[in-house]
Every structure is written in structure tokens, then in C-alpha cells.
BAFI-3210 file (N, C-alpha, C; in Angstrom, 3 decimals, decimal comma, padded with zeros to 6 digits):
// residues 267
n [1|2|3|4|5|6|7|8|9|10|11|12|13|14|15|16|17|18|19|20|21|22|23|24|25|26|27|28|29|30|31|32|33|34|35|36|37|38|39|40|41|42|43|44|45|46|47|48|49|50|51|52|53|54|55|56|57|58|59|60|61|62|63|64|65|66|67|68|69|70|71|72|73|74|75|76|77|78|79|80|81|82|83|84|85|86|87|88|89|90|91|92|93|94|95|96|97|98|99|100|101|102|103|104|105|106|107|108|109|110|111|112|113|114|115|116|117|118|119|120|121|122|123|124|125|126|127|128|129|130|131|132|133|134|135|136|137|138|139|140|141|142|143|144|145|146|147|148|149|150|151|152|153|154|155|156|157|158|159|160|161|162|163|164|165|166|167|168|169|170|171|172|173|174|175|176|177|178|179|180|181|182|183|184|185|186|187|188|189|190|191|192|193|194|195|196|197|198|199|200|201|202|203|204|205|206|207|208|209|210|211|212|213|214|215|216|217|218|219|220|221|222|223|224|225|226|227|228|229|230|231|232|233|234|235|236|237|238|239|240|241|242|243|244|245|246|247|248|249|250|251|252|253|254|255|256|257|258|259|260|261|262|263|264|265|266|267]
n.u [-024,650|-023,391|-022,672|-020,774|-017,756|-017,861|-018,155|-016,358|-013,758|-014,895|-014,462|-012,352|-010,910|-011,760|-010,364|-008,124|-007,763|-008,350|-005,950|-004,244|-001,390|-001,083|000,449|-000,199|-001,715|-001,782|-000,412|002,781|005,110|006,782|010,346|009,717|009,735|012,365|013,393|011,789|010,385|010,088|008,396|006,438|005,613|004,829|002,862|000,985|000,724|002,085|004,651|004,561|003,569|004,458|006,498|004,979|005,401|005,655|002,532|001,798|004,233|006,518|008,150|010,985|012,491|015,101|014,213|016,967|019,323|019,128|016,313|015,994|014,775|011,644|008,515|005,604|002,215|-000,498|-004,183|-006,773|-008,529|-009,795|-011,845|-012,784|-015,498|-017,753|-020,708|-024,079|-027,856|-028,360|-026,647|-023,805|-020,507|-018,267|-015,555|-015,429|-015,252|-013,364|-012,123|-008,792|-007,618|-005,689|-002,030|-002,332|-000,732|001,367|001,432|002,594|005,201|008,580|011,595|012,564|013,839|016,328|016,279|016,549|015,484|015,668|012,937|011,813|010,787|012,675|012,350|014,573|015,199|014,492|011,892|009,765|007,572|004,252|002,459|-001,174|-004,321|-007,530|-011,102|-013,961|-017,272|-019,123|-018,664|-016,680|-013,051|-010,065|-006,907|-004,020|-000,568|000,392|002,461|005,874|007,206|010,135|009,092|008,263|007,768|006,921|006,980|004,281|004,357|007,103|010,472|010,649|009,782|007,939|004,615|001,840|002,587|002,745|002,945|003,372|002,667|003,558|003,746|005,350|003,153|004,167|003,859|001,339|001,866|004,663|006,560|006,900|004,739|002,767|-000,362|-003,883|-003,855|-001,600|-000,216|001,996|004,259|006,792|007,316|006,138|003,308|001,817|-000,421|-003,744|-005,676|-008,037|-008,181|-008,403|-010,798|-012,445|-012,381|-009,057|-007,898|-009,373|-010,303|-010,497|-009,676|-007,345|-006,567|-006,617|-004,624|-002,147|000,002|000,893|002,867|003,456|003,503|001,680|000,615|000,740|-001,102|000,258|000,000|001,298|001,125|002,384|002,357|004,007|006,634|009,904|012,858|015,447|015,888|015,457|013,225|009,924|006,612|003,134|000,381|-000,810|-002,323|-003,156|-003,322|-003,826|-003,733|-006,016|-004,738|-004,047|-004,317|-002,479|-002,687|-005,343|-007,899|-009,387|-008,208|-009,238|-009,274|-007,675|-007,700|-005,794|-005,629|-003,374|-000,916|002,413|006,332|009,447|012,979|015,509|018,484]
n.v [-012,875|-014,823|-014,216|-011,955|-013,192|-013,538|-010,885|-009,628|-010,567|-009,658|-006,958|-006,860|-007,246|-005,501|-003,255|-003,808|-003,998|-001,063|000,177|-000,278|000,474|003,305|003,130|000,872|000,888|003,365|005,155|005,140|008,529|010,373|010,548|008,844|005,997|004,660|004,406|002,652|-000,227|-004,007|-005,363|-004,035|-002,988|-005,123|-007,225|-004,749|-003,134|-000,890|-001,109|-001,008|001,495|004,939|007,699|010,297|013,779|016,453|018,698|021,741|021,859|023,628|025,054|024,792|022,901|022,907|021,214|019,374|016,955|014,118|011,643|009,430|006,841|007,094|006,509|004,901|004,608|003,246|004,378|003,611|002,046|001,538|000,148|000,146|-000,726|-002,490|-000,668|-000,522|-000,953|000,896|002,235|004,046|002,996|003,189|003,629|002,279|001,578|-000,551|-003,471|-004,192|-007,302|-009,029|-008,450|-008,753|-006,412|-005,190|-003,410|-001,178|000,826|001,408|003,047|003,470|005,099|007,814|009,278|013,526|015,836|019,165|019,469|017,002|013,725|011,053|007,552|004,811|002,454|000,372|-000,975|-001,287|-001,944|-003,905|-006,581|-007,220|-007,830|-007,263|-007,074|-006,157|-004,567|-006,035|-009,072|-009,948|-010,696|-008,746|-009,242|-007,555|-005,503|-002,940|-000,338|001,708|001,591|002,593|005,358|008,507|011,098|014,814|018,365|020,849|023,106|024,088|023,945|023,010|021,687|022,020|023,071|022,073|021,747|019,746|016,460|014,253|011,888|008,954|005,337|001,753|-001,324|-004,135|-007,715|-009,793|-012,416|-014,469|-015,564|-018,445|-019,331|-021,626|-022,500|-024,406|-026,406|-026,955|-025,413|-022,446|-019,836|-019,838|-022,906|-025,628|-026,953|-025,609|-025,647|-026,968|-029,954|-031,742|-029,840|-029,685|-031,197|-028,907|-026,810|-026,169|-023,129|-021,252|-017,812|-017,435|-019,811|-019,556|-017,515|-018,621|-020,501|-019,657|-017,864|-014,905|-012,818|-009,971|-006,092|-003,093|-000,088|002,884|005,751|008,383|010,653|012,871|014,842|017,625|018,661|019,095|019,807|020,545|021,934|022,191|019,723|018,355|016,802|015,789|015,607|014,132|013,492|010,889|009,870|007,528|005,411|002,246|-000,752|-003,728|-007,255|-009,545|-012,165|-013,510|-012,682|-013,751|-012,694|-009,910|-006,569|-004,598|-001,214|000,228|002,576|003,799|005,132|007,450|007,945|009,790|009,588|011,230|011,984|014,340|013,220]
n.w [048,923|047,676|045,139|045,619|044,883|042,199|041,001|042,576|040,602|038,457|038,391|039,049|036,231|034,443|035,522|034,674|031,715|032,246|032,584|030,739|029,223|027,374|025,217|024,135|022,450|020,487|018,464|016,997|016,992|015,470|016,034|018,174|017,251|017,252|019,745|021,020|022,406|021,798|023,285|023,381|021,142|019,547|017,645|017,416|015,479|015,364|014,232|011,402|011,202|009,465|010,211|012,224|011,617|013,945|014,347|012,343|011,194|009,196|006,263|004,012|001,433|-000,329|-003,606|-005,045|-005,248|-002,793|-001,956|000,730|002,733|002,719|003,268|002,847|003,991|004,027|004,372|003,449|000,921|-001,778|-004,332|-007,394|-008,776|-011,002|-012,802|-013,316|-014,130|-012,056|-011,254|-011,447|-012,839|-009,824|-007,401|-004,429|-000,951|000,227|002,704|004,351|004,245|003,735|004,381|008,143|009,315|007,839|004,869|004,545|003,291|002,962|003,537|001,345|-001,716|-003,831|-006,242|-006,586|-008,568|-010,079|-008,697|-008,998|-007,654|-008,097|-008,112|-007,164|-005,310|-002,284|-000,360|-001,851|-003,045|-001,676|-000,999|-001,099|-000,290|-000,452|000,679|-000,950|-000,963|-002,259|-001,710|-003,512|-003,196|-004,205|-004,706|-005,133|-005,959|-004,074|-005,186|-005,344|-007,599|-009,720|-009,664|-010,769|-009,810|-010,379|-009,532|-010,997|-010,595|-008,758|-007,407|-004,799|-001,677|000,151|002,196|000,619|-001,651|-004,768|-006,065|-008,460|-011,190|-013,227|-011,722|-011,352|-011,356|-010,432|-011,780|-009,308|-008,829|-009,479|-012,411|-012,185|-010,775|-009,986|-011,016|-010,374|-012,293|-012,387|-014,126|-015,582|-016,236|-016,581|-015,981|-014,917|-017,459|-020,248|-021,946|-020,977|-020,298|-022,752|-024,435|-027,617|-027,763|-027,207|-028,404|-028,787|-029,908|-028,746|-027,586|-024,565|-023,010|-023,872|-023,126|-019,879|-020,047|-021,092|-019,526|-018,749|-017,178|-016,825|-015,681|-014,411|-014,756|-013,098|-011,171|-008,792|-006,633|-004,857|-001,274|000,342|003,511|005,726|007,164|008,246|008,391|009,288|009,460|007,309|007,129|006,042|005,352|004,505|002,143|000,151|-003,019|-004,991|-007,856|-009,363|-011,391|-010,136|-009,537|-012,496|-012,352|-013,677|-016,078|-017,037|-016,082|-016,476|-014,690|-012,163|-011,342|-008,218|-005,856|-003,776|-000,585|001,599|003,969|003,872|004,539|004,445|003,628|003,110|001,676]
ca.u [-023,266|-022,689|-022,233|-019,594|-017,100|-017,833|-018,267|-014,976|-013,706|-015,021|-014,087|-010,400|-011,312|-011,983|-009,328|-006,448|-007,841|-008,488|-005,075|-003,185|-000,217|-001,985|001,572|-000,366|-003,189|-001,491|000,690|004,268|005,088|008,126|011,091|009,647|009,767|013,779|012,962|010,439|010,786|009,891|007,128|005,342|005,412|005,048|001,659|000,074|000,819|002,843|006,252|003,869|003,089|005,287|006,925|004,298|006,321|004,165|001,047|002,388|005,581|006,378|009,731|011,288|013,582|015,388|014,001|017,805|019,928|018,860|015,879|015,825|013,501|010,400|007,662|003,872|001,062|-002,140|-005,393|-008,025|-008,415|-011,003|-012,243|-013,639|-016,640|-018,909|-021,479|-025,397|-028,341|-029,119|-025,614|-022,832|-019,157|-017,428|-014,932|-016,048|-014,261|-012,926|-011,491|-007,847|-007,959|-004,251|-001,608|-002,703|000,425|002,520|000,879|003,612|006,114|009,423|013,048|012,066|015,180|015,831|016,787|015,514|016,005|014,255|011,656|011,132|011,260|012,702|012,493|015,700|015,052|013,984|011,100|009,032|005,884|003,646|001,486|-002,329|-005,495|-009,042|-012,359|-015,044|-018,485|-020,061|-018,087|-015,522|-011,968|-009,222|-005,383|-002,971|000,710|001,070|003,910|006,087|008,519|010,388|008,384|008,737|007,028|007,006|006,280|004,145|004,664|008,191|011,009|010,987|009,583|006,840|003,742|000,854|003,584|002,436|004,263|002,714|003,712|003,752|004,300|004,974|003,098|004,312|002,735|001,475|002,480|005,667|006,389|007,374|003,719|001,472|-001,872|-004,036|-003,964|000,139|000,048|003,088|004,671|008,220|007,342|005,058|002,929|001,178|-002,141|-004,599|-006,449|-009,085|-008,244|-008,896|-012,577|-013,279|-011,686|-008,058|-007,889|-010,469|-009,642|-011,006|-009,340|-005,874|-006,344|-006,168|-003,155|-001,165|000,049|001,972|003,291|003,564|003,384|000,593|001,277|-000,152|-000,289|000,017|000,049|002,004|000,367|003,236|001,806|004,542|008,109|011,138|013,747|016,636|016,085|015,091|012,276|008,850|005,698|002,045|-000,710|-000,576|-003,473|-002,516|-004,622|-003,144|-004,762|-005,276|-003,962|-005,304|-004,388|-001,287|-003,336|-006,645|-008,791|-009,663|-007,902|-009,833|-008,728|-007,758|-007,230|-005,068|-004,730|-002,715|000,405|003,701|006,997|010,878|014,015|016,163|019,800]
ca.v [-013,041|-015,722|-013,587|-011,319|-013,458|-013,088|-009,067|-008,880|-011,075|-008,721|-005,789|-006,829|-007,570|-004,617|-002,577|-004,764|-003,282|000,572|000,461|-000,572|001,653|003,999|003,257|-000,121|001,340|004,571|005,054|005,948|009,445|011,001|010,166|007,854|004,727|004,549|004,485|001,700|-001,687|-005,149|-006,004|-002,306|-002,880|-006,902|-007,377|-003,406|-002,774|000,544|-000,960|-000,747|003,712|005,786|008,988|011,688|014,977|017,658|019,502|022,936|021,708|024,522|025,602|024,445|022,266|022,744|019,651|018,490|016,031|012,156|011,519|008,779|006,490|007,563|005,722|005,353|004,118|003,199|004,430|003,458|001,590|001,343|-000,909|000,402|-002,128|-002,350|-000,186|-001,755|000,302|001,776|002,878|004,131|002,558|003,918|003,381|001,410|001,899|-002,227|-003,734|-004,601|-008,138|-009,117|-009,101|-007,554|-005,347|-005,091|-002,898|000,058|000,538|002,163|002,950|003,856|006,243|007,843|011,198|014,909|016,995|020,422|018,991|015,439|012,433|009,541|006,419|003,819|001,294|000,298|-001,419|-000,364|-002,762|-004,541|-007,432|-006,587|-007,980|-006,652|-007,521|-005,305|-004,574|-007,133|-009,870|-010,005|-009,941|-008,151|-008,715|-006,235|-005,358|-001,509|-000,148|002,713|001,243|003,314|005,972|009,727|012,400|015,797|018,984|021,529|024,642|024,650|023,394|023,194|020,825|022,589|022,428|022,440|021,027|018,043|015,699|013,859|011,047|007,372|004,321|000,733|-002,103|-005,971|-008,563|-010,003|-013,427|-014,772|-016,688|-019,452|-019,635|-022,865|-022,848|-025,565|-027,600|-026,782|-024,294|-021,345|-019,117|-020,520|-023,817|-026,490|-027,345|-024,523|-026,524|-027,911|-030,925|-031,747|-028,224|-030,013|-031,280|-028,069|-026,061|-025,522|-022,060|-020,346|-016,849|-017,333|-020,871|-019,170|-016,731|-019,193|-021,500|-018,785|-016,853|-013,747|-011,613|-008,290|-005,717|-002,432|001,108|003,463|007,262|008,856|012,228|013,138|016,323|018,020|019,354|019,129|020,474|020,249|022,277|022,082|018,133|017,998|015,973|015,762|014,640|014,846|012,498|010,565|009,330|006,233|004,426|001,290|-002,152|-005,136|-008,642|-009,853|-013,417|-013,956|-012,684|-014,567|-011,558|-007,926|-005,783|-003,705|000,317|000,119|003,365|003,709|007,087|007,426|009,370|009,485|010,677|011,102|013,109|014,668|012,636]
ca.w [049,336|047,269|043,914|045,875|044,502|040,936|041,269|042,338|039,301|037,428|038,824|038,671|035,070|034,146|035,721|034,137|030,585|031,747|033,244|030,324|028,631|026,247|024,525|023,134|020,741|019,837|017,221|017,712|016,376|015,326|016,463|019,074|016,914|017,415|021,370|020,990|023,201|021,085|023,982|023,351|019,577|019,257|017,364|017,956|014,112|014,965|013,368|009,812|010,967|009,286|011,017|011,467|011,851|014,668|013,610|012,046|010,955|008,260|005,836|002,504|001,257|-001,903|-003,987|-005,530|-004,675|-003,578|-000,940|001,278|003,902|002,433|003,901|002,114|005,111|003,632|005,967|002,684|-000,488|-002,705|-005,172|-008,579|-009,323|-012,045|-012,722|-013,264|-014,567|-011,147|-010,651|-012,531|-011,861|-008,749|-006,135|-003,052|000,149|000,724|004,002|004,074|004,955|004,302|005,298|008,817|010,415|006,834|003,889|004,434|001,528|003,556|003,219|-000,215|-002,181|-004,930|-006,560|-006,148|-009,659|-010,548|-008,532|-009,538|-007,585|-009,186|-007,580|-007,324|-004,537|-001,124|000,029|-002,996|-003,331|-001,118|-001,832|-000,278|-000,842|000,217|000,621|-001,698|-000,071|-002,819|-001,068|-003,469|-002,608|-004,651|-004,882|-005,773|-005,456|-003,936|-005,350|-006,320|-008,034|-011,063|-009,465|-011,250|-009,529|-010,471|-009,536|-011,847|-009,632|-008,207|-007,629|-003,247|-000,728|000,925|002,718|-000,032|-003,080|-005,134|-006,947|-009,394|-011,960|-013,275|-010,939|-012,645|-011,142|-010,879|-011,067|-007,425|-008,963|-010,323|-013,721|-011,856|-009,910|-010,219|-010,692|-009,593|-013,123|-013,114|-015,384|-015,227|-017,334|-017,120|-015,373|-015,378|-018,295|-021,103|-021,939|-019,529|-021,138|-023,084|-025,625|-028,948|-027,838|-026,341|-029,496|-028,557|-030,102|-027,824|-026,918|-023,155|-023,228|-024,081|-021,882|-018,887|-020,147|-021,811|-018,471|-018,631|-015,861|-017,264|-014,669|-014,945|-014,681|-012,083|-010,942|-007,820|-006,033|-003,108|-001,079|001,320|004,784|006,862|006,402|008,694|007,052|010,075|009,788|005,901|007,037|005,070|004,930|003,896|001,859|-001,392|-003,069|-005,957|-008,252|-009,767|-011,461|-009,436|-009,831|-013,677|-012,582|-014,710|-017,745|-016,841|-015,843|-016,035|-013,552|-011,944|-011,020|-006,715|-005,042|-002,562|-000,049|002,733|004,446|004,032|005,220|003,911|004,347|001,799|002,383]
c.u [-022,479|-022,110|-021,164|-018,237|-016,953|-018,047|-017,022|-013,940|-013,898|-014,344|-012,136|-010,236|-011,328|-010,658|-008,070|-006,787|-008,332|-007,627|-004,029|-002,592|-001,304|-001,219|000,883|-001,039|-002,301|-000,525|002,034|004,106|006,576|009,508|011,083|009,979|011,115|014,226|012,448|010,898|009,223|008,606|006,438|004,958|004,279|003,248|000,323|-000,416|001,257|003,793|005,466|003,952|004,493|005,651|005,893|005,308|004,783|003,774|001,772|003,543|005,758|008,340|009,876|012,321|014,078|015,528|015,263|018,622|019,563|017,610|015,965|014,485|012,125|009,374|005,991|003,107|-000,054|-003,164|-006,350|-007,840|-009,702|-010,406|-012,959|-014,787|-017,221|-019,700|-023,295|-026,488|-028,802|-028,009|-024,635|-020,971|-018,465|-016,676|-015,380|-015,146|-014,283|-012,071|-009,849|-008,086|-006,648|-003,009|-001,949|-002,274|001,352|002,290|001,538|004,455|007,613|011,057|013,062|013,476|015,628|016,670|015,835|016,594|015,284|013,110|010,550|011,880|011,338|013,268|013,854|015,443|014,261|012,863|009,892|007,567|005,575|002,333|000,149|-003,418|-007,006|-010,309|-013,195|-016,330|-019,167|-019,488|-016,807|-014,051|-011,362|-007,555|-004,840|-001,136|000,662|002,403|004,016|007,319|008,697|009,105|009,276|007,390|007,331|006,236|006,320|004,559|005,816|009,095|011,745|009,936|008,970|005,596|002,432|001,865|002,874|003,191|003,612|003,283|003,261|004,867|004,408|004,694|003,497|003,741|002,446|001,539|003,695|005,707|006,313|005,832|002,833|000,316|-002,740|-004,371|-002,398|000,574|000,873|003,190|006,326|008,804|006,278|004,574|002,149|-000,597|-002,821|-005,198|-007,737|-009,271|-008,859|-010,325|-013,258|-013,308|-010,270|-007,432|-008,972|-010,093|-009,772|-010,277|-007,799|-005,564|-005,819|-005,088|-001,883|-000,534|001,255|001,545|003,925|003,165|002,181|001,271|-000,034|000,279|-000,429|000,639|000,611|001,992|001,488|002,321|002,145|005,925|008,396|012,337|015,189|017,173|015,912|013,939|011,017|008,227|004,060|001,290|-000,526|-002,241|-002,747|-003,263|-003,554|-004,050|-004,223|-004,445|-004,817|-004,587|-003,164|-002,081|-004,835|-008,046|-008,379|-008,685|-008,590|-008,952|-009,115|-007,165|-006,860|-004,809|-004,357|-001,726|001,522|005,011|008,280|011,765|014,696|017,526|020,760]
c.v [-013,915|-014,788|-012,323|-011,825|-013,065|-011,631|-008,755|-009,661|-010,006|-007,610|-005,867|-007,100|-006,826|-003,009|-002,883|-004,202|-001,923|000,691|-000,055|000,343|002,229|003,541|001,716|000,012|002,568|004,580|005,984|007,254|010,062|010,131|008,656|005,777|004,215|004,083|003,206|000,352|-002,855|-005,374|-004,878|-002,422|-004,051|-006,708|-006,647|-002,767|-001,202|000,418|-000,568|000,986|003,927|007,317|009,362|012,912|015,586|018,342|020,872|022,952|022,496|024,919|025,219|024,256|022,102|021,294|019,003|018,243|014,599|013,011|010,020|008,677|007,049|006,407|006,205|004,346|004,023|003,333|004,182|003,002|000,780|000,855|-000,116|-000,163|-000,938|-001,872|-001,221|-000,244|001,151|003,200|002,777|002,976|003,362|002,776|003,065|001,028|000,050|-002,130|-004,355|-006,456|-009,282|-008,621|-007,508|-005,970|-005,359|-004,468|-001,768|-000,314|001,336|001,866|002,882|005,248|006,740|009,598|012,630|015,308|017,670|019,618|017,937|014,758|011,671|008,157|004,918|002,398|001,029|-000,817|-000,811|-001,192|-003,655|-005,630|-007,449|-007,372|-007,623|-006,776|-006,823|-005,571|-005,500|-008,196|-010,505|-009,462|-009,881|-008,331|-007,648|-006,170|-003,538|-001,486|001,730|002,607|002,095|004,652|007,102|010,741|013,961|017,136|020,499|022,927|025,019|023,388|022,698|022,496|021,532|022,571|023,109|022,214|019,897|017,853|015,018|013,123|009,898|006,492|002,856|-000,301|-003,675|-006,517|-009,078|-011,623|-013,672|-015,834|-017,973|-020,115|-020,712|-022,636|-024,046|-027,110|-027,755|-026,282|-023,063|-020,613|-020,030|-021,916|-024,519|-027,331|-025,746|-024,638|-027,496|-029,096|-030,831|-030,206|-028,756|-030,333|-029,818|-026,598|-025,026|-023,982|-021,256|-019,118|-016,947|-018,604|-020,550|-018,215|-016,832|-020,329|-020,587|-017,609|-015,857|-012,814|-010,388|-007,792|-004,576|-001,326|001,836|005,262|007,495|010,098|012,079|014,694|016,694|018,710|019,694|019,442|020,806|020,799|022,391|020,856|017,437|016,718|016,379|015,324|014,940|013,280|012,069|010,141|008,259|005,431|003,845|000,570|-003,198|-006,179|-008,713|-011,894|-014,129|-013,862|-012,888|-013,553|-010,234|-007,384|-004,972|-002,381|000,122|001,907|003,251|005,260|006,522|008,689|008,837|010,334|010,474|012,202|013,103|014,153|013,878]
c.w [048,355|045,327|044,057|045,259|042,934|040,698|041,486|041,333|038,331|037,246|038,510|037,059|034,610|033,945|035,235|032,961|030,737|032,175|032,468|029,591|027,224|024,930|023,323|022,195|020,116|019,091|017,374|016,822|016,153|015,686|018,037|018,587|016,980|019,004|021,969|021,464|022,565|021,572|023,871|021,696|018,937|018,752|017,529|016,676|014,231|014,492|012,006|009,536|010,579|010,100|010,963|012,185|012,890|013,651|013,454|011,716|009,365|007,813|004,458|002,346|-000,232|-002,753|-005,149|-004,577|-004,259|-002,160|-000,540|002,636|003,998|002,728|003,556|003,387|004,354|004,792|004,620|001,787|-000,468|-004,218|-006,483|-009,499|-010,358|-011,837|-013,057|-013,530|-013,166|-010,629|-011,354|-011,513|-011,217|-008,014|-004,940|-002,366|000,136|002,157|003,341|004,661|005,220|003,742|006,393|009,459|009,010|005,522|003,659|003,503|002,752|003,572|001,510|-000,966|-002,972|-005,083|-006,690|-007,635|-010,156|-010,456|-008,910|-008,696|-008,559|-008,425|-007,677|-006,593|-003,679|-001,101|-000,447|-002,959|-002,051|-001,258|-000,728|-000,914|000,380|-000,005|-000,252|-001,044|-000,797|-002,793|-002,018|-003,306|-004,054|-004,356|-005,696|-005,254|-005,324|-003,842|-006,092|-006,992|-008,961|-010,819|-009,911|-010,731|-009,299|-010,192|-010,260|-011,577|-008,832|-007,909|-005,820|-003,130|-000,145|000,742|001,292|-001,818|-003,301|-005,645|-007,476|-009,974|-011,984|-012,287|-012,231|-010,899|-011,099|-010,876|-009,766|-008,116|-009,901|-011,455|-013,177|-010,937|-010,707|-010,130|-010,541|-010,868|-013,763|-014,096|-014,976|-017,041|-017,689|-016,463|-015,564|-016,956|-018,734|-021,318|-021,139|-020,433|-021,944|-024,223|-026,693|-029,120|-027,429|-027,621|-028,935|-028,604|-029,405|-027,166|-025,271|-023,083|-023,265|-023,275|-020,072|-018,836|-020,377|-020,866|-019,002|-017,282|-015,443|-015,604|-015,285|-014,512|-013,705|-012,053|-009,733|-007,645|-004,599|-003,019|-000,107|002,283|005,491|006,395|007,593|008,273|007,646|010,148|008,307|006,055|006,586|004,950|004,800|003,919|000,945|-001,372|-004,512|-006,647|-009,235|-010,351|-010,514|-009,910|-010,935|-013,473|-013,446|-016,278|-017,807|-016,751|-016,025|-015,033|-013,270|-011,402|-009,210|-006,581|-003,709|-001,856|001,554|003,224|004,273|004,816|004,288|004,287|003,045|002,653|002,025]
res [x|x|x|x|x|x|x|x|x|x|x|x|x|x|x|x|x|x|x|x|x|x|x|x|x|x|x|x|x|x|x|x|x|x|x|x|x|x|x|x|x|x|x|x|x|x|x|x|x|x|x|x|x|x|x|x|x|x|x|x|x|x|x|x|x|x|x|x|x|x|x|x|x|x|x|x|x|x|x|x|x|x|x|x|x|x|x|x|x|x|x|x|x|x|x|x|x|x|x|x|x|x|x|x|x|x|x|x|x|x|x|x|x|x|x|x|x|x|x|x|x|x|x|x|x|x|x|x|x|x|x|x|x|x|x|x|x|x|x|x|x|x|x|x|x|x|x|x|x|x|x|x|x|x|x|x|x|x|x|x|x|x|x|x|x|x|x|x|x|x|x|x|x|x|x|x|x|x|x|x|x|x|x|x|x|x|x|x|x|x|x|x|x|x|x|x|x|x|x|x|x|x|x|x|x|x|x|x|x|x|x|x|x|x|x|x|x|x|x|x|x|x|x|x|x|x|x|x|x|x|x|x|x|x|x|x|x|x|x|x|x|x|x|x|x|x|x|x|x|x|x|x|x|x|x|x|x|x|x|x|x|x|x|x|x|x|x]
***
């Protein structure tokens, strides 16, 4: 008798999480995200989903003139590690680890001509970093900034079109960033101490005082699947391979792939 109390504890325990709005895990779709109430959204990570248009959405949209509110979603990114004699170098699926609800690129805009995007503005890059299965992590900036993608086979917006083309990367730090002996590009101090005993001229040595914050160049593919042609809406898969963060100069970059979905509308 005496554990009747805690049984029904439970029991009400239980039913309070199989009885909650499906509306909190699932991902808005279409037109629903315009609909969407603050306390249904608030910390679910569906403001990050981009549109998906319905399954069979089929037509063609003559690719001139501008597009707008194009929206890139990442669902994967991989890491390109070092190879070792057992194993050549590949891509290794990594965890996102931040930031958690904000890795979407959207409101993205730009021009449509004989079948080339060309990228102008919006909410173009995102600063991301991710774990790698050999416990290290990875920064990066996903971006499509000064993005030109073209396509080889026509000059229309339909389902099974790619688009293709150079992205330019930024750096994921600014000139103005400190490192932890106050070293910048257009701030701080240039030389850390102790250079002349250590032999001031040291290529690896100049490498970590001497910051630059060049940006890197990238490519990506955008796959069409979905087509809208009463609403000029559009959308599909990209896939994107970029370099990571090199540290303001300091390191390597390694090659990140990025695939996901996207969406947009011809304005």
C-alpha cells in the first residue's frame, strides 16, 4: 500500500510527456513557420529549419531575374582527417557542437542569369564548430558569400537541376582578435617574446605572430527536387566543401563538408 503513492507519481509522470504537442519535436513545414507562436518555437530549434515545400512538388521556373530568402539547413558535416598507414585520408561524419539552434544561413539574395546564381547579400555565413570522432574539434565559418552557381544543362529551375560554383570563405576570426599573448593583426602587439633567443626568423615562429585573416574559397552544389512554379518557390539539397578555421594563419585548414537542404523563391 505504501508504494501506491509513488506509482501514481509516476504514472502522472509519464503521461505529462506522451501527451505533449507533437508541434514541439517536429519541424515546422511550409508555410507553417509564419503561423508559429514564440512558446511552440522557444528553444525546439525549428526557427533554424528552413521551408520544406510538399513531397512531389513539380514545374519550372525560368532561372532570370533576382532570387530571394534562400535558406541553406545543415543535417551533416564532415571532417577530412589525416590519413595513417592503415587508412587513407577521408571525411569523418563530426557532431555539431556549436552553436546549438543557429547553423542556418537564410534570407540569402541575389541574381538569376542564363542560369547562374550570383550571390549579393543576406544572412550569408555562419560561424560553427564540431567535434571530429578523434576528439578533435574544428571551427569553421559556413558560408556562401559571393556565391556563383551555375547551371551546365539549362537554363530553368527544376526538379533534378544543379547549380554548381565557387563560394568565398572568411575568416571565423577578425583582424582585430586577441590571442592569449595579445597578438592581432591590426591590434595589439606583432612579436611574442623571447624571438631573438629562440631565432626570431623561424618560419613556424612567424607563422604564430604574423596573423592574417585572409578568407578561403569553397564549392558547392545545389540539387533541385522540389518546384512550385504558381509560387516560384524552390528547393532541394546542397552539398559544400570549404576549409576550416587556419587560426589567423597559424595552422593547416582542413577540407569540412557540409550537406544539407535548402529552399528559395524567385522575387
Amino acid at each position: 500500500m505504501r508504494f501506491r503513492p509513488l506509482l501514481a507519481l509516476m504514472l502522472a509522470f509519464c503521461l505529462t510527456f506522451t501527451t505533449l504537442p507533437s508541434s514541439a519535436s517536429a519541424a515546422l513545414k511550409g508555410r507553417e513557420q509564419g503561423n508559429a507562436r514564440f512558446g511552440n518555437v522557444v528553444n525546439t530549434g525549428q526557427a533554424d529549419a528552413c521551408t520544406v515545400l510538399p513531397a512531389g512538388s513539380s514545374g519550372s521556373i525560368n532561372a532570370d531575374g533576382q532570387f530571394k530568402s534562400l535558406c541553406l539547413q545543415p543535417t551533416e558535416v564532415s571532417v577530412k582527417l589525416p590519413g595513417n598507414k592503415r587508412n587513407k585520408s577521408d571525411f569523418a561524419i563530426a557532431k555539431i557542437i556549436s552553436p546549438r539552434f543557429n547553423t542556418s544561413l537564410d534570407e540569402v539574395y541575389g541574381d538569376l542569369s542564363g542560369g547562374k546564381f550570383t550571390e549579393k547579400g543576406g544572412i550569408d555565413f555562419s560561424l560553427i564548430t564540431v567535434l571530429a570522432p578523434n576528439g578533435e574539434e574544428f571551427p569553421f565559418a559556413f558560408s556562401v558569400k559571393e556565391m556563383v552557381a551555375e547551371s551546365k544543362k539549362g537554363k530553368s529551375i527544376e526538379p533534378g537541376a544543379e547549380f554548381s560554383g565557387p563560394t568565398t570563405t572568411p575568416s571565423y576570426r577578425s583582424a582585430d582578435f586577441l590571442d592569449p599573448k595579445s597578438r592581432a593583426k591590426s591590434t595589439g602587439v606583432e612579436y611574442a617574446q623571447a624571438l631573438i633567443a629562440r631565432g626570431g626568423d623561424d618560419e613556424d615562429l612567424a607563422r604564430e605572430n604574423v596573423k592574417d585573416d585572409l578568407g578561403g574559397k569553397g564549392e558547392i552544389t545545389l540539387t533541385v527536387d522540389s518546384v512550385d512554379a504558381d509560387t516560384n518557390e524552390f528547393g532541394g539539397q546542397f552539398v559544400a566543401i570549404q576549409p576550416s578555421d587556419n587560426d589567423l594563419g597559424s595552422k593547416d585548414p582542413v577540407d569540412i563538408k557540409i550537406k544539407g537542404i535548402f529552399y528559395g523563391r524567385k522575387a
